[in-house]
N, C-alpha and C positions, 0 to 999 in steps of 0.2 A: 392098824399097823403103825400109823404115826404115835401112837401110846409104847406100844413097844418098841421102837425105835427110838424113843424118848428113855423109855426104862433103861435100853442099853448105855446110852449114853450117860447117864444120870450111875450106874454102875462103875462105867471108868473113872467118872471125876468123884465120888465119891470114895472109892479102894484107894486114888491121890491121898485125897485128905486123911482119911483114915493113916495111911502109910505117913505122910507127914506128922502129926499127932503122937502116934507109934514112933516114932523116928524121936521128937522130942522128949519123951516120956520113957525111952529107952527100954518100952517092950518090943517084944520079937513079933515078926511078923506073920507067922508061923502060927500063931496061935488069936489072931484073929481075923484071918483071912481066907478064907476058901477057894485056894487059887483054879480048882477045877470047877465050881460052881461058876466063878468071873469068868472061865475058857469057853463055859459054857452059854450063856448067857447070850458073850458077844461075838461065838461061831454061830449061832443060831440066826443071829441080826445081820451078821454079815458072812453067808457062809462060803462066799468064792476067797474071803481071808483065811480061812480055815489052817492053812500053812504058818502064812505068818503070828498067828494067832497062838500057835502050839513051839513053834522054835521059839517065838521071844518072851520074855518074861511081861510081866504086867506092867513093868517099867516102860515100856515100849508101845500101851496102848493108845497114850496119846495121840500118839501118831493119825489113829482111825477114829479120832473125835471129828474131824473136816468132812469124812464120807459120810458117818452118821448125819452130822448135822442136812450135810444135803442131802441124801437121802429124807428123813426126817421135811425139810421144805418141800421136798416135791410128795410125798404123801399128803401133807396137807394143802398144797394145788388139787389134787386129786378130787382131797376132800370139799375142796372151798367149787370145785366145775362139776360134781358131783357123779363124780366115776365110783361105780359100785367095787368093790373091794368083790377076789373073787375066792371061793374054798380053800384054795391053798394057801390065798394069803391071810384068812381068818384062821385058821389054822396056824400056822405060823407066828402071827404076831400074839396068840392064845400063848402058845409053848415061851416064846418070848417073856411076856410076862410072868409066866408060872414060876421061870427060873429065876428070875430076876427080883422075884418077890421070897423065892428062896432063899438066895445070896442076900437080902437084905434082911432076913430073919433071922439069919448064922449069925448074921454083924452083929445084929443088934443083942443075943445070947451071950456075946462072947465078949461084945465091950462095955467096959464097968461106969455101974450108974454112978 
């Protein structure tokens, strides 16, 4: 789970930069970004946000970079006392990554080497 938590977070600050980049370079954003793949990703990682997630644009996910992150330290307390991880949450953090590794696949297709 702490990988995928990880991946989530590594997805918002990464759609930043990208979107800065884009901003400089005065392409549209529309055409390298997969705004439902990133809804997805980081409903997945955080899904009691699920609300906030879908009303605000992407510009607004910074906001859930603090949860992540703590989230994200206390998986790896978990890890470091050696609490077993249970089905759901292998599960879970499995989908997490799938997506997230999607969203980084699209990026990487769509933006010029």
């Amino acid at each position: 789970m702490a990988w995928a938590l990880f991946t989530a977070y590594q997805s918002i600050v990464s759609v930043a930069l990208i979107k800065l980049e884009a901003i400089k370079s005065g392409l549209g954003m529309a055409d390298i970004i997969d705004k439902a793949a990133v809804e997805k990703v980081i409903t997945l990682a955080l899904p009691h946000q699920a609300e906030f997630i879908s009303k605000y644009d992407s510009g607004a996910y910074h906001y859930l970079l603090d949860e992540l992150e703590l989230r994200l330290l206390e998986e790896l307390q978990k890890i470091l006392s050696g609490v077993e991880s249970d089905k759901a949450s292998v599960e879970r953090a499995a989908a997490i990554i799938k997506e997230s590794e999607r969203l980084m696949q699209s990026i990487e297709k769509t933006t010029p080497s």
